[in-house]
N, C-alpha and C positions, 0 to 999 in steps of 0.2 A: 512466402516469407513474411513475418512478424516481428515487426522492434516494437519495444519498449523503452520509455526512453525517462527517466525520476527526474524530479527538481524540487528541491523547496527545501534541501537540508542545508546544517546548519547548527553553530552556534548562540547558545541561550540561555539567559539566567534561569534556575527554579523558580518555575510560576510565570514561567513565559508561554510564549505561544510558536507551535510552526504550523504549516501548511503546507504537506507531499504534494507532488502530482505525478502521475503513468499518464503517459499520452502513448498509446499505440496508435501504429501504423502496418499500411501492406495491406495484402488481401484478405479482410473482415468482413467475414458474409456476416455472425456474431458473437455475442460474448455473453458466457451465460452463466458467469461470476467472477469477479472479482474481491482480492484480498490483498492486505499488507502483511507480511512477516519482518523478524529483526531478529539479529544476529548480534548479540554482547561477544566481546572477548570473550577465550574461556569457556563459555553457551554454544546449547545446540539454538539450532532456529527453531523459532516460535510463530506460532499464527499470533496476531494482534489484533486484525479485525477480518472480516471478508463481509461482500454482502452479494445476493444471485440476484439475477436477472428480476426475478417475482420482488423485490425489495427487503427480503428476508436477512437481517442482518446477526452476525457475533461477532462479540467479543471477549480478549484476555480480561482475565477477573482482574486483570494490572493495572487496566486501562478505561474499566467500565467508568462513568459516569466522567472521564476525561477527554476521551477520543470520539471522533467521528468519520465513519465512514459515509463516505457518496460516490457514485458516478456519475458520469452522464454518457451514455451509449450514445447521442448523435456525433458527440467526439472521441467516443472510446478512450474515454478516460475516465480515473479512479484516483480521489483524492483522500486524504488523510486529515481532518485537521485535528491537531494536538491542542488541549488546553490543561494549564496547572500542572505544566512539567516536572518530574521530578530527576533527580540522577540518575537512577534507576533505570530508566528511560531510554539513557546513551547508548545506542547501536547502529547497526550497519540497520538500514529498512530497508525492505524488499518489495516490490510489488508482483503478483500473479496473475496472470488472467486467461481463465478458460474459454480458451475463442474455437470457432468453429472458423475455416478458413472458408475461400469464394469456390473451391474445388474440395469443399465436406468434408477439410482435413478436421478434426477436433484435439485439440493436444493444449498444455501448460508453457505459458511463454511466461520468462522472468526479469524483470529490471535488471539494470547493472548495478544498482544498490546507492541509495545517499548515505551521506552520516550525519548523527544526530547525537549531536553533544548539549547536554542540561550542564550546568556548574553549580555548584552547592554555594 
């Protein structure tokens, strides 16, 4: 068993800042990427950023030169930071992360989502 578990959402003026975090837990033998997606109203879901294991990272052309992705694997976790928000922005985020279980499961575990409201 695998949780995921978000924090850091949030209301924010444009040109603010936030800061995600996925903390998983459970049996984590490893994880061998992680990523954030976001859900607008109305929108399908989107990748935003991901980065793997080797530190190879992408991101939404939405979001280039705003977002950051990191994790740190001794905590299996994956953070987000937001800068230069815009409205645009306001979604459900997700986090994902492709973990290998302590009995060689390998499968996609998902956050239960923050919200992330920008205000014009």
């Amino acid at each position: 068993q695998v949780r995921l578990v978000e924090s850091g959402g949030g209301l924010v003026q444009a040109g603010g800042s936030l800061r995600l975090s996925c903390a998983a837990s459970g049996s984590i033998f490893s994880i061998t990427a992680m990523a954030w997606y976001r859900q607008a109203p109305g929108k399908q879901r989107e990748l935003v950023a991901a980065v793997t294991s080797g530190g190879t990272t992408n991101y939404a052309n939405s979001v280039k030169g705003r977002f950051t992705i990191s994790g740190d694997n001794a905590k299996n976790t994956v953070y987000l930071q937001m800068n230069s928000l815009k409205p645009e922005d306001t979604a459900v985020y997700y986090c994902n992360l492709d973990v290998t279980t302590s009995n060689y499961y390998r499968g996609n575990y998902w956050g239960q989502g923050t919200q992330v409201t920008v205000s014009s």
